[in-house]
C-alpha distance (Angstrom), angle and dihedral (degrees) to the residues before:
residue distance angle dihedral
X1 . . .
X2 3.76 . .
X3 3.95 95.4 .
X4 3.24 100.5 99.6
X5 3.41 96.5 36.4
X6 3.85 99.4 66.0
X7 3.99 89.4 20.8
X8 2.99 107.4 -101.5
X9 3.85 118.8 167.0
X10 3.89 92.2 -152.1
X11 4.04 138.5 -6.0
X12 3.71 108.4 -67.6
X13 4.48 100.0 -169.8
X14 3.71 98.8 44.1
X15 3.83 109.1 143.0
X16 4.32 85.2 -127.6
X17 3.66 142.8 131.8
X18 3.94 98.8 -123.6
X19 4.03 97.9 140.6
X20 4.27 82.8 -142.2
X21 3.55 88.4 81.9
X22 3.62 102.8 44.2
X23 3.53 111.9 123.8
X24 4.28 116.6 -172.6
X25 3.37 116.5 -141.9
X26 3.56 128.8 -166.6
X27 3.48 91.6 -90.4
X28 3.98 101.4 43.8
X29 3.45 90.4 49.1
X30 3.75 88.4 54.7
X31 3.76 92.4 46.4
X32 3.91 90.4 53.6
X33 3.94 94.9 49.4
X34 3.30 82.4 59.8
X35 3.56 108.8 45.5
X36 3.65 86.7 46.8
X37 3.62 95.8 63.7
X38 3.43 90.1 42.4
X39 3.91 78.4 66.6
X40 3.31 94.4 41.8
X41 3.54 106.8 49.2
X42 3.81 92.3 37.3
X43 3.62 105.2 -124.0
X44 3.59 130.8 173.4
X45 3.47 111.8 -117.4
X46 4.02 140.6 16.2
X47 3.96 136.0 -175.0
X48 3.46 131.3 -172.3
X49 3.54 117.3 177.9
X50 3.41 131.6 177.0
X51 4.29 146.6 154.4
X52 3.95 119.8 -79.9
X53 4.05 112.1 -67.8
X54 3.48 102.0 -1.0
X55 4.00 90.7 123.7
X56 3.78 110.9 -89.0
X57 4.04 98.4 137.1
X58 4.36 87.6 39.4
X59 4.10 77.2 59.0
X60 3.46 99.1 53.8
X61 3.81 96.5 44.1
X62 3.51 78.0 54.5
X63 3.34 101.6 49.9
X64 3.73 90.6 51.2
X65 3.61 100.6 58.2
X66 4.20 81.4 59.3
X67 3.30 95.0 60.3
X68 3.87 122.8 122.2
X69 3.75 115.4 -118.1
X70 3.71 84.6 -108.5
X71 3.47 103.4 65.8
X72 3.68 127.6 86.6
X73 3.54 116.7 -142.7
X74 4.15 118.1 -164.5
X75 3.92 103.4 -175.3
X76 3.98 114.1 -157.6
X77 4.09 98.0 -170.2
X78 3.76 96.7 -176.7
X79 3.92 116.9 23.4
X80 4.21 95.0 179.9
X81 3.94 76.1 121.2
X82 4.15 133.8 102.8
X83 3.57 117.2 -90.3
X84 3.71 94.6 -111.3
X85 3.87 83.2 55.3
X86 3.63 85.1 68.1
X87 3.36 100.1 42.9
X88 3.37 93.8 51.9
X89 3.94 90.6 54.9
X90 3.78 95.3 45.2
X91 4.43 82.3 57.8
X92 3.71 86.3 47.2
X93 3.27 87.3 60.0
X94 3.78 102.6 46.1
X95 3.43 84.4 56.3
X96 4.73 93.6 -102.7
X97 3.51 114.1 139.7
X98 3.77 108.7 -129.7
X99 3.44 106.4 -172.5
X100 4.11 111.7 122.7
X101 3.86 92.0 9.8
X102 3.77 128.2 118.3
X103 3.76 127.2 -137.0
X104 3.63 100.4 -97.7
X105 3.78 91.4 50.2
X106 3.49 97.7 47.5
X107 3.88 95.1 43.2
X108 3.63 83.1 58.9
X109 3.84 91.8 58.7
X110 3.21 93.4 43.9
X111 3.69 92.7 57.5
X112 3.94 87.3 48.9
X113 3.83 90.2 52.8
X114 3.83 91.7 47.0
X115 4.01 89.8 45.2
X116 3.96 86.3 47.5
X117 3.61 89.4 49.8
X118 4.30 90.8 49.6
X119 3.93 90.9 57.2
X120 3.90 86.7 46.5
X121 3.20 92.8 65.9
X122 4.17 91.0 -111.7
X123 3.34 124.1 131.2
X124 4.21 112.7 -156.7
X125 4.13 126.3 -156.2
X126 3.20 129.5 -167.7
X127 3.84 111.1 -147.3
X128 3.77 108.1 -169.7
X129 3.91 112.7 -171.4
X130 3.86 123.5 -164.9
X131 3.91 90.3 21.4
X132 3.61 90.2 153.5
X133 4.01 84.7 87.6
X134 3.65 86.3 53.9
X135 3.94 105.2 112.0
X136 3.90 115.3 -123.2
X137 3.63 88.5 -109.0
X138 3.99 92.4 47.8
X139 3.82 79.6 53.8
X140 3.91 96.7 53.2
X141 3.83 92.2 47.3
X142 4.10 92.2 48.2
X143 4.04 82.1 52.8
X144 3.83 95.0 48.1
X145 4.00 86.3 43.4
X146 3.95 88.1 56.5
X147 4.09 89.3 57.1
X148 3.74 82.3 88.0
X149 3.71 107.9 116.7
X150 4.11 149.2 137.5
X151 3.91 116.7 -138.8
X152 4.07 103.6 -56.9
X153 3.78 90.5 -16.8
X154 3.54 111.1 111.2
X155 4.35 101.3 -146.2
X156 3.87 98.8 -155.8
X157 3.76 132.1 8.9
X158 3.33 124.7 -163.3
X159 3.51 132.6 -150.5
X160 3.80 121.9 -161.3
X161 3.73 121.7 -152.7
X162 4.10 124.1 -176.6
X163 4.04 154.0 110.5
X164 4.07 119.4 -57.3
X165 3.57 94.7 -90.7
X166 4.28 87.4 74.4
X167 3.60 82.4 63.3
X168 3.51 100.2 47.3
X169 3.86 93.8 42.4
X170 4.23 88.8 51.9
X171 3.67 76.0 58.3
X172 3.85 95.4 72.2
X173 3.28 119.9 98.4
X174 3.51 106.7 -117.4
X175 3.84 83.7 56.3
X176 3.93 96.4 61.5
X177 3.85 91.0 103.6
X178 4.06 92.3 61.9
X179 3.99 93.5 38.0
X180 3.83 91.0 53.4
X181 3.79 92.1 52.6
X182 3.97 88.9 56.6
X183 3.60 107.1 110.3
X184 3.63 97.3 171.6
X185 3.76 125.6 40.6
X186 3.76 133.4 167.3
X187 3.72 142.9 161.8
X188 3.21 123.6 -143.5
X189 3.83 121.2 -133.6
X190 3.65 138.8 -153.6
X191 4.08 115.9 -104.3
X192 3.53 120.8 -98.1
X193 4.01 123.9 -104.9
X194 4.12 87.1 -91.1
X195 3.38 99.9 38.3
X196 4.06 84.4 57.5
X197 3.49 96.7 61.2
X198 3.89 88.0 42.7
X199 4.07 84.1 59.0
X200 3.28 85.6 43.4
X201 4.01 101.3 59.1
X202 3.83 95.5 29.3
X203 4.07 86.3 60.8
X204 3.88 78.5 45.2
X205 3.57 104.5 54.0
X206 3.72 90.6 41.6
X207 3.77 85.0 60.9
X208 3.80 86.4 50.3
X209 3.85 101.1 -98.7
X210 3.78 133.5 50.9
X211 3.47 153.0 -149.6
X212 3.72 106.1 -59.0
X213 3.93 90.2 51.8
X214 3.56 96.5 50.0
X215 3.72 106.1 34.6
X216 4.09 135.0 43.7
X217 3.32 117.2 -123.2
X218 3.83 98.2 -114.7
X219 4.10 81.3 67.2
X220 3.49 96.3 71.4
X221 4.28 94.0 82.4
X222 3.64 100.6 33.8
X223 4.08 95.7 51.2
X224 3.84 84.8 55.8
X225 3.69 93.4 36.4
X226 4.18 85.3 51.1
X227 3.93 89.6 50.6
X228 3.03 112.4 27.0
X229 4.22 91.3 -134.4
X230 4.00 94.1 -65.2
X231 4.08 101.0 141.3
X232 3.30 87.3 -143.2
X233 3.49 100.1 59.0
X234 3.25 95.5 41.5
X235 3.98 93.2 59.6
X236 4.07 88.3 51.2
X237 3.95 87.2 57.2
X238 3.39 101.9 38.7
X239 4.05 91.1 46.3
X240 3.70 88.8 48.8
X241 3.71 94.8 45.5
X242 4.24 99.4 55.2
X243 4.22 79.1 43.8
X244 3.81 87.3 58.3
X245 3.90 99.3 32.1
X246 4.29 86.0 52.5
X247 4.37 91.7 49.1
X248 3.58 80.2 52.4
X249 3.80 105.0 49.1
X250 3.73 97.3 -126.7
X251 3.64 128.5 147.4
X252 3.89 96.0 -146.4
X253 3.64 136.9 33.0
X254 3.67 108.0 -108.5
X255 3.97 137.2 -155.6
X256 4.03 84.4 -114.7
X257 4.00 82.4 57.1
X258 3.24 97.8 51.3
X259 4.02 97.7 48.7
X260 3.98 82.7 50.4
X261 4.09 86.3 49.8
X262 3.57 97.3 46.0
X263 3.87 92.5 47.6
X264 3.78 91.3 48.5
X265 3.89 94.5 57.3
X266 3.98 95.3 37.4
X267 3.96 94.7 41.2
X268 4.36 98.8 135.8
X269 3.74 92.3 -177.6
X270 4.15 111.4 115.0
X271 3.69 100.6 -147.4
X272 4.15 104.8 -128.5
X273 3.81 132.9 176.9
X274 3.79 110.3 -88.6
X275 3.69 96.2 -118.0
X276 4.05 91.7 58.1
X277 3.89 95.7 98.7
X278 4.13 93.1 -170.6
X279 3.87 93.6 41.2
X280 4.08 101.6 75.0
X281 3.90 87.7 51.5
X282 3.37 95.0 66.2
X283 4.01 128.5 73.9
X284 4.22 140.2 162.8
X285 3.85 92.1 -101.1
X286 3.67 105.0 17.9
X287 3.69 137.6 59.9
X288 3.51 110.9 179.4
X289 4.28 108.7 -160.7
X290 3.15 96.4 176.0
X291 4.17 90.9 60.6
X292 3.75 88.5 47.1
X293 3.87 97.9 49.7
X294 3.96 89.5 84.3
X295 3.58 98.0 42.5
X296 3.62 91.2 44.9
X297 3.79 97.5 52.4
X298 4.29 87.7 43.4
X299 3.69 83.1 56.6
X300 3.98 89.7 47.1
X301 3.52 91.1 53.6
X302 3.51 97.1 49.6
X303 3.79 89.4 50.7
X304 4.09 92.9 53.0
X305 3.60 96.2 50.0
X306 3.63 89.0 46.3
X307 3.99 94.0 53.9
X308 4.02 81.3 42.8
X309 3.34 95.2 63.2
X310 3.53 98.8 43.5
X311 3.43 94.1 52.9
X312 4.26 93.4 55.2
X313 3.91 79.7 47.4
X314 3.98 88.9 55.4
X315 4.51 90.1 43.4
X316 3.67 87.0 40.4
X317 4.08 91.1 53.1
X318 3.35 95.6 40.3
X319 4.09 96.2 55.4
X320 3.56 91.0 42.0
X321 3.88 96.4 51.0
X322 4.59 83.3 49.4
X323 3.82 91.8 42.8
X324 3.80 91.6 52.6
X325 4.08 95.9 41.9
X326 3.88 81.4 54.6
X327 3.83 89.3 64.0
């Protein structure tokens, strides 16, 4: 919307995996060394964990495009799915028809494929992102499926990608048999306060401009300050804050912007008609009892005198319908 505006030859802060605007940080490049000898040295399993948007699926898009030739990659994107979901995916991929099999049988042809694939001279990994909404038992069957293997060749290895809580549920105890076989494991961090504006005017100067053109200097702390480093944050401000800066008519975004930015994507306030009494107590991150006390005991009030009244009307009915039988 603002491309054209501050010339821009394409959007610089979408939330996307084009590999132009990947930007390595000293943690993602640490995260990929690893994961590439994972490859390499054909271990079992991998995890990389990491907090909401700071980059985990842009890394293994990027790890996929450095991939030898003879390396298989099956990509699960979402795993909120049954095991035998997966399964049946990872046989669609070695080429098995699953339809009208069970589990057992088609875990057996999937071990053939994989074993077919060994002598080949192919090596297959299964790269499983969002597996923290993998169940604990859809966890145990993935770690019985990677048991699969031919003298010291390991037949599938499986690398699991997701949010902290996969690391804190491989923590339980009934999951000590999977976290044991983890040979590689790495979190992935946030980037530093530098290494944000570096994100910041590579995604620029992909777009044809950069930092110093778009942004005053006095920017540079509060965007990290207001993020925290999480790439994905930092796209939502920055996108909001060139939207701003153009309805304004200014050249540059400014710290002003920014506030007005920030507040516009963490605004908590439900907006209610006036005459709703309960509605302006109420927000996404607060809930202010002590506000509602008042209008909850009004409303209490209401409600007694209303069951009071309906109770005379019940006495009242029932005398009148006696006094008139009498006569």
């Amino acid at each position: 919307m603002y491309n054209s505006y501050f010339n821009f030859s394409c959007s610089p802060f979408e939330n996307t995996l084009d590999q132009r605007f990947l930007f390595l940080s000293e943690s993602h490049e640490e995260v990929i060394a690893a994961l590439l000898y994972f490859v390499k040295e054909k271990k079992s399993f991998a995890l990389v964990c990491g907090d909401v948007g700071t980059g985990k699926t842009m890394i293994v898009h990027h790890l996929l495009s450095q991939l030898p030739e003879s390396v298989k990659p099956i990509l699960i994107p979402y795993s909120d799915v049954e095991y035998v979901e997966i399964l049946r995916y990872i046989a669609l991929m070695l080429k098995i028809d699953p339809q009208g099999k069970g589990v057992l049988d088609l875990a057996d042809e999937v071990k053939a494929a994989l074993t077919k694939a060994n002598l080949d001279g192919q090596q297959v990994v299964l790269i499983i992102d969002e597996a923290h909404l993998l169940s604990t038992g859809s966890l145990e069957h993935i770690r019985l499926l990677s048991n699969t293997e031919v003298t010291e060749d390991k037949l599938l290895q499986i690398l699991l990608i997701g949010q902290n809580e996969l690391s804190h549920k491989l923590r339980r105890r009934e999951m000590r048999q999977l976290s044991q076989r983890i040979n590689v494991n790495r979190f992935l961090s946030p980037i530093s306060t530098s290494e944000t504006i570096e994100y910041i005017d590579h995604r620029l100067r992909v777009a044809g401009s950069g930092f110093d053109k778009c942004f005053e200097p006095s920017c540079k702390k509060l965007i990290y300050k207001m993020t925290g480093g999480i790439p994905r944050s930092i796209n939502r401000l920055c996108d909001t804050a060139l939207l701003i800066c153009m309805s304004e008519k200014g050249h540059m975004v400014t710290g002003k912007v920014l506030e007005k930015a920030n507040d516009a994507l963490h605004s908590d306030v439900i907006m209610v008609p006036k005459e709703n009494k309960l509605g302006r107590f109420f927000s996404v991150k607060k809930f202010n009892i002590k506000k509602l006390k008042p209008a909850l005991a009004d409303g209490a009030t209401v409600l007694l005198l209303v069951l009071m009244f309906l109770l005379l009307g019940l006495v009242f009915g029932e005398f009148l319908t006696r006094f008139l039988s009498l006569h």
